[in-house]
DRENPA-3360 file (N, C-alpha, C; in nm, 2 decimals, always signed):
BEGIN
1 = XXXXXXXX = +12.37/+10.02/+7.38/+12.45/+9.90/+7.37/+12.39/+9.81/+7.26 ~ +12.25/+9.80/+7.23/+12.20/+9.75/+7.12/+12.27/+9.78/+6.99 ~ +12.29/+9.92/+6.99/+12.34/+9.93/+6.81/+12.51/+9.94/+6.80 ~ +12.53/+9.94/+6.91/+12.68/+9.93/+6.93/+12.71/+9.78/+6.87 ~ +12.69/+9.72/+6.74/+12.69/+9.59/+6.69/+12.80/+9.56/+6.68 ~ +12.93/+9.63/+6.67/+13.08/+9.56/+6.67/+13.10/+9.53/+6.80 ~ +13.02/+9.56/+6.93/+13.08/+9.51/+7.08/+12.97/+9.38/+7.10 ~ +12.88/+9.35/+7.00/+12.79/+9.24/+7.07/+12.93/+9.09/+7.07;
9 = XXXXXXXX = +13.02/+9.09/+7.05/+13.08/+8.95/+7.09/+13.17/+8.97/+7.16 ~ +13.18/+9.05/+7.23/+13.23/+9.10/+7.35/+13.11/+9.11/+7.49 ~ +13.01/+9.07/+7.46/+12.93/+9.06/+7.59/+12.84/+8.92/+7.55 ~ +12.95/+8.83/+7.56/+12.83/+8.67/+7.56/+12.70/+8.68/+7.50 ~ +12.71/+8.75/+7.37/+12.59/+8.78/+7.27/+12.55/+8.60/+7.20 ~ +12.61/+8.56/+7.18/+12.62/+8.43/+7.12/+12.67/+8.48/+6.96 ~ +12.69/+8.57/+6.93/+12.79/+8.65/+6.80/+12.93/+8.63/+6.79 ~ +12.96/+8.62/+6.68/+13.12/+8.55/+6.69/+13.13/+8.71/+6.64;
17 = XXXXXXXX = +13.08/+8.77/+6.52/+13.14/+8.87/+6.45/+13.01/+8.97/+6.36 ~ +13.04/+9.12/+6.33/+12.97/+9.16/+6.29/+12.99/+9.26/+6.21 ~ +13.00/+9.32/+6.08/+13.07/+9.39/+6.03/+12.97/+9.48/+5.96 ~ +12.96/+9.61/+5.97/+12.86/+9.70/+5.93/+12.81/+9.80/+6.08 ~ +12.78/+9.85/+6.06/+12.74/+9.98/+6.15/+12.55/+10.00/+6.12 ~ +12.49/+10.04/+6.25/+12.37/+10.06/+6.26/+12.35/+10.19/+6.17 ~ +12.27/+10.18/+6.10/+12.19/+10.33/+6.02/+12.12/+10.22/+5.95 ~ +11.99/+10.32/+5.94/+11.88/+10.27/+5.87/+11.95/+10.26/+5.71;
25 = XXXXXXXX = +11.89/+10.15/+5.64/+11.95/+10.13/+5.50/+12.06/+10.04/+5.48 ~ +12.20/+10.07/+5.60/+12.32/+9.98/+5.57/+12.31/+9.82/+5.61 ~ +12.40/+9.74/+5.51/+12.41/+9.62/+5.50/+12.49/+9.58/+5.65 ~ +12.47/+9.43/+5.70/+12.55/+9.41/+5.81/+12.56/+9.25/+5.78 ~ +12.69/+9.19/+5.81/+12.72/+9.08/+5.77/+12.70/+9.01/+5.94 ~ +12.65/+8.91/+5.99/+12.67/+8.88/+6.14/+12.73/+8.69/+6.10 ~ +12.76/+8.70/+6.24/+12.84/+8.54/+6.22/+12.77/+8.51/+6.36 ~ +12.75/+8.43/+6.35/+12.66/+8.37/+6.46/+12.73/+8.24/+6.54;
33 = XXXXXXXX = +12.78/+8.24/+6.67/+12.79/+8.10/+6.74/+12.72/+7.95/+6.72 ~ +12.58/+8.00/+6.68/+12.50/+7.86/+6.64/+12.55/+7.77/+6.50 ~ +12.56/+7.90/+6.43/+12.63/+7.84/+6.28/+12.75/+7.92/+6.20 ~ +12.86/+7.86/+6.34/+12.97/+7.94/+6.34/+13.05/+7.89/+6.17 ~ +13.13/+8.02/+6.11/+13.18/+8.01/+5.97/+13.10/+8.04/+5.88 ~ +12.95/+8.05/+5.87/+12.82/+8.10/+5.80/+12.82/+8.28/+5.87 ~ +12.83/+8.35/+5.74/+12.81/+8.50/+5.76/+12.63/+8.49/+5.70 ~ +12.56/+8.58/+5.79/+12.44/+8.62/+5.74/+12.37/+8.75/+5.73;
41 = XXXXXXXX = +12.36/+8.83/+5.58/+12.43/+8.93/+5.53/+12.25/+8.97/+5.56 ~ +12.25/+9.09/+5.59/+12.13/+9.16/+5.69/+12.13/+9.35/+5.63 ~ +11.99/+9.37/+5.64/+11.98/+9.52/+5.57/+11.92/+9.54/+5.75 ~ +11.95/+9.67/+5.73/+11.92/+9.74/+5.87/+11.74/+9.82/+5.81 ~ +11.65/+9.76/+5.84/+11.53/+9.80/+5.78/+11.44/+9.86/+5.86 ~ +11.47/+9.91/+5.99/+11.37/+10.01/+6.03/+11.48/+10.07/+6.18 ~ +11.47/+10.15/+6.18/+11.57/+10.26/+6.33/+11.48/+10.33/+6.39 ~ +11.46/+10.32/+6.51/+11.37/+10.42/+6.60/+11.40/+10.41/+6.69;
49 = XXXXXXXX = +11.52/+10.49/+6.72/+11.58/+10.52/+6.89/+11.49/+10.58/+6.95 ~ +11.48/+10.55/+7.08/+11.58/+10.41/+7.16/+11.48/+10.32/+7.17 ~ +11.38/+10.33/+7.07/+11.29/+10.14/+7.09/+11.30/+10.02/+7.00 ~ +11.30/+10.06/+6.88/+11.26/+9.96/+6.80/+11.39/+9.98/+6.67 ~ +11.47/+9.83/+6.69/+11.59/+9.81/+6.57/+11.50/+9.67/+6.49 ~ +11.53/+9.66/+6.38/+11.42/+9.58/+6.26/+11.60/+9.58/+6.17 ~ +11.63/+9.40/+6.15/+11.69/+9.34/+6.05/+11.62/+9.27/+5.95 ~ +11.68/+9.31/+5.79/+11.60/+9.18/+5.76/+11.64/+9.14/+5.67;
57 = XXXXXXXX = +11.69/+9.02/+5.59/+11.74/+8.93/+5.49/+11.70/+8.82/+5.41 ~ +11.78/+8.73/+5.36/+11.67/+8.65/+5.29/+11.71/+8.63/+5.12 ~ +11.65/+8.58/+5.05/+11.67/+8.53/+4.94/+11.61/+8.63/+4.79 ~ +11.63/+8.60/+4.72/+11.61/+8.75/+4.60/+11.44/+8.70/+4.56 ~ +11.37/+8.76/+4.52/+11.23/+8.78/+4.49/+11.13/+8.72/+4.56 ~ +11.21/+8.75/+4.69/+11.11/+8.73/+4.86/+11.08/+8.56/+4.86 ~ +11.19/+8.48/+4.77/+11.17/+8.34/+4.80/+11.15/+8.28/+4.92 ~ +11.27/+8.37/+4.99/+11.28/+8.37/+5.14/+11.32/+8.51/+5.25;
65 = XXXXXXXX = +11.24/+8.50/+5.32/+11.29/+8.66/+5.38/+11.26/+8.60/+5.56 ~ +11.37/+8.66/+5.66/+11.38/+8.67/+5.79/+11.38/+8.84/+5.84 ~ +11.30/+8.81/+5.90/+11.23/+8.95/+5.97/+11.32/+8.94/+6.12 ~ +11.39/+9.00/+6.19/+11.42/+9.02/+6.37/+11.41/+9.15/+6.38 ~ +11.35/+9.18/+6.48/+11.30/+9.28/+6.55/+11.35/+9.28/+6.67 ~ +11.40/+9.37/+6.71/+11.45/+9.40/+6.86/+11.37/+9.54/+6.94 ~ +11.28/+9.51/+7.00/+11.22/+9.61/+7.06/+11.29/+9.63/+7.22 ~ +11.26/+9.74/+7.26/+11.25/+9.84/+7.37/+11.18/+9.91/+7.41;
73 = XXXXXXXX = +11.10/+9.86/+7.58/+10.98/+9.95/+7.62/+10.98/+9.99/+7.76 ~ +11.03/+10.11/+7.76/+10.98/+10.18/+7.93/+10.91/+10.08/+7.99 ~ +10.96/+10.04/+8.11/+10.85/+10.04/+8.26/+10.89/+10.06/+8.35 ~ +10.85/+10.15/+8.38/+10.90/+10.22/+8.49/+11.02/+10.24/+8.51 ~ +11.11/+10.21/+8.62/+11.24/+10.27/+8.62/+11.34/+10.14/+8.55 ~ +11.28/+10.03/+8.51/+11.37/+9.91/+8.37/+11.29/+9.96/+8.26 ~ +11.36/+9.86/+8.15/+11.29/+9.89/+8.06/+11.27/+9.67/+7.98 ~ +11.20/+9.68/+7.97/+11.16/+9.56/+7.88/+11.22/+9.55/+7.81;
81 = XXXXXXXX = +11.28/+9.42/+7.71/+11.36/+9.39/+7.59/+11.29/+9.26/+7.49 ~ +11.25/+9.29/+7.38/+11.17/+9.19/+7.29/+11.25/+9.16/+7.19 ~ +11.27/+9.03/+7.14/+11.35/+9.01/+7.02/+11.25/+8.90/+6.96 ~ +11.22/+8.95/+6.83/+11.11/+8.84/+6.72/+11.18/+8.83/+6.62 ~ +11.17/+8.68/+6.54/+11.25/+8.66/+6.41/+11.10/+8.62/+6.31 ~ +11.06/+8.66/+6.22/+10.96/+8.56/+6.18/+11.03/+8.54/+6.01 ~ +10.98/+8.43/+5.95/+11.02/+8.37/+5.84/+10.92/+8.39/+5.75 ~ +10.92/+8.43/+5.62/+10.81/+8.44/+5.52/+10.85/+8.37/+5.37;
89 = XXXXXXXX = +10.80/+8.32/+5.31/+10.83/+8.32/+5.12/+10.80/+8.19/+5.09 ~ +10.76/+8.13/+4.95/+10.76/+8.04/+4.91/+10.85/+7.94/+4.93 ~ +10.98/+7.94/+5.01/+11.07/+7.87/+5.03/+11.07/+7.84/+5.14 ~ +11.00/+7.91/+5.25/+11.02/+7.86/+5.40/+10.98/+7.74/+5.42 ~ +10.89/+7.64/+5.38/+10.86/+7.50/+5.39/+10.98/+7.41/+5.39 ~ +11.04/+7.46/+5.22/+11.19/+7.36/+5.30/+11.28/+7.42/+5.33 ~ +11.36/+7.54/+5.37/+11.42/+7.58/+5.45/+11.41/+7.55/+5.57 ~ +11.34/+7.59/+5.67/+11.23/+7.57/+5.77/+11.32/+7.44/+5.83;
97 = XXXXXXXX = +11.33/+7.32/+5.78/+11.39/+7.19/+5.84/+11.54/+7.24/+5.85 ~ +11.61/+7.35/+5.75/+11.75/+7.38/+5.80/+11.82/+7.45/+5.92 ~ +11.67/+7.55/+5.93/+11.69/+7.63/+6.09/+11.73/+7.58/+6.17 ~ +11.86/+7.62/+6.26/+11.89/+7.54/+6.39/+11.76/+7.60/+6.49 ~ +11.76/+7.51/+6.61/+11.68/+7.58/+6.69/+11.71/+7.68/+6.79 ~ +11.66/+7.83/+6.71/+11.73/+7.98/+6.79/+11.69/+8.03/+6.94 ~ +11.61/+7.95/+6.98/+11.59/+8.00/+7.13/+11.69/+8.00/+7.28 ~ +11.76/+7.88/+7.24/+11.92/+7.89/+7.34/+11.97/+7.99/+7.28;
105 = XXXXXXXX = +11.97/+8.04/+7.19/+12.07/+8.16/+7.12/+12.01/+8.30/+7.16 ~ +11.89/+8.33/+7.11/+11.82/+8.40/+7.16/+11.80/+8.47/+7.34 ~ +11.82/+8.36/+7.39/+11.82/+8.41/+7.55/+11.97/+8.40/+7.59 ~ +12.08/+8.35/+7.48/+12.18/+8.39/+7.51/+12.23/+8.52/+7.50 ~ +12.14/+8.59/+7.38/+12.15/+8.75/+7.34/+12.11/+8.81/+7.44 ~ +11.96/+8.85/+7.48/+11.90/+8.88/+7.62/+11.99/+8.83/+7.71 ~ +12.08/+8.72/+7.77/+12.10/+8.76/+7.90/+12.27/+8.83/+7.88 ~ +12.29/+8.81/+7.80/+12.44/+8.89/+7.74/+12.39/+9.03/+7.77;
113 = XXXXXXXX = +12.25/+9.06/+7.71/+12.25/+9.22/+7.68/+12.22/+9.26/+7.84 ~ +12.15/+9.21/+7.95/+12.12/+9.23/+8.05/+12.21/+9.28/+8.13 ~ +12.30/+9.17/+8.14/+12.41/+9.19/+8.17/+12.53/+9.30/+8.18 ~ +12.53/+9.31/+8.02/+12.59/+9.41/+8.01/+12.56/+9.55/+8.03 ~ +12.41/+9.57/+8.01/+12.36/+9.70/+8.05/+12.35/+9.75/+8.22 ~ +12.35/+9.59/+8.30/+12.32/+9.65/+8.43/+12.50/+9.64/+8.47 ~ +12.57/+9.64/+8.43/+12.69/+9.57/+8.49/+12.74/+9.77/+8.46 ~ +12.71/+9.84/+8.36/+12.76/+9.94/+8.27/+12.82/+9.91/+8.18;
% end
């Protein structure tokens, strides 16, 4: 359900829209509820079913670059869900004040995704 990215705004993802398909390398454009009408255009930079999906985007000569990580880990009969965004580059100092604050968004993804996995 993770890479199935054209159904995440169909399960209270906090995603309005998402265009591109999961494979390592392809571009994906996401529209986000937080800063709805802003597309944020995303390389699919690391695949390792069924644990670890890695997005990452950002500004041209790593002025600015956004790292999210979505991990997955066995325990026992659930499995754990991690989502990390971190920010890097000469420009994150003033960028940094533009960031909305992603944590309501973020556990709106998590409990969208919960949901939808225990629900089938």
């Amino acid at each position: 359900m993770l890479t199935d990215v054209s159904a995440w705004p169909r399960w209270e993802s906090g995603v309005e829209s998402v265009t591109g398909s999961i494979a390592a390398g392809n571009k994906l454009t996401i529209v986000s509820a937080v800063t709805p009408g802003r597309a944020f255009p995303v390389k699919v930079t690391a695949l390792e079913p069924p644990t670890r999906l890695v997005f990452s985007g950002g500004m041209p000569l790593g002025l600015f670059r956004g790292v999210r990580t979505y991990s997955l880990t066995p325990d026992g009969q659930s499995t754990l869900f991690h989502m990390r965004e971190e920010y890097t580059g000469p420009m994150l100092g003033a960028i940094w004040k533009s960031i909305p604050n992603l944590a309501p968004s973020f556990q709106q993804f998590a409990d969208g995704l919960k949901k939808k996995v225990e629900s089938g």
